[in-house]
Residue, then its C-alpha position, 0 to 999 in steps of 0.5 A: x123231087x120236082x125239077x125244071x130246066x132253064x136255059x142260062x147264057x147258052x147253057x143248060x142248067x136245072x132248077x130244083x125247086x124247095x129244099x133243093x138250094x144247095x143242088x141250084x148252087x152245084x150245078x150253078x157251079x159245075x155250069x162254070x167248069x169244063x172236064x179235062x181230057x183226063x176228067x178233072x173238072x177245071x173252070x172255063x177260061x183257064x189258060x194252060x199256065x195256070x192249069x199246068x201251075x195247078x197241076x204242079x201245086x197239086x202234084x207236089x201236094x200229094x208228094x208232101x202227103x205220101x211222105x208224111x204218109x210214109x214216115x207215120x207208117x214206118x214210126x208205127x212199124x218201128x214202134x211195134x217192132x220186137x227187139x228180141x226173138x220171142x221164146x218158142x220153147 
């Protein structure tokens, strides 16, 4: 893997060279985003309303998701529950 550095608009960002495309167009990416304190990667420029509108976006998202989650679970308990006690005799 054959990879050169060029330096773009103050940042650092790597080259790769032949079929590498799609690493130029990640780290072209990743150039224009910032990690959060807890390691999130969010883009530069982002003021804290609309960081804090995303965070509940994603929070209420994955509420939705771990209800559904919940509900498929317990349909597929009750499914496979037993209505009566097997005979063991």
């Amino acid at each position: 893997m054959d990879k050169t550095t060029q330096k773009s608009e103050g940042d650092s960002m790597t080259q790769y060279k032949g079929k590498d495309n799609w690493k130029n167009m990640i780290s072209y990416e990743i150039d224009k985003m910032n990690k959060d304190s807890y390691g999130r990667m969010i883009k530069k420029g982002t003021t804290s309303d609309e960081y804090w509108d995303q965070e509940e976006k994603d929070l209420n998202e994955s509420y939705k998701e771990s209800v559904r989650q919940r509900e498929e679970r317990e349909a597929r308990i009750n499914k496979a529950r037993i209505t009566k006690a097997p005979k063991v005799f």
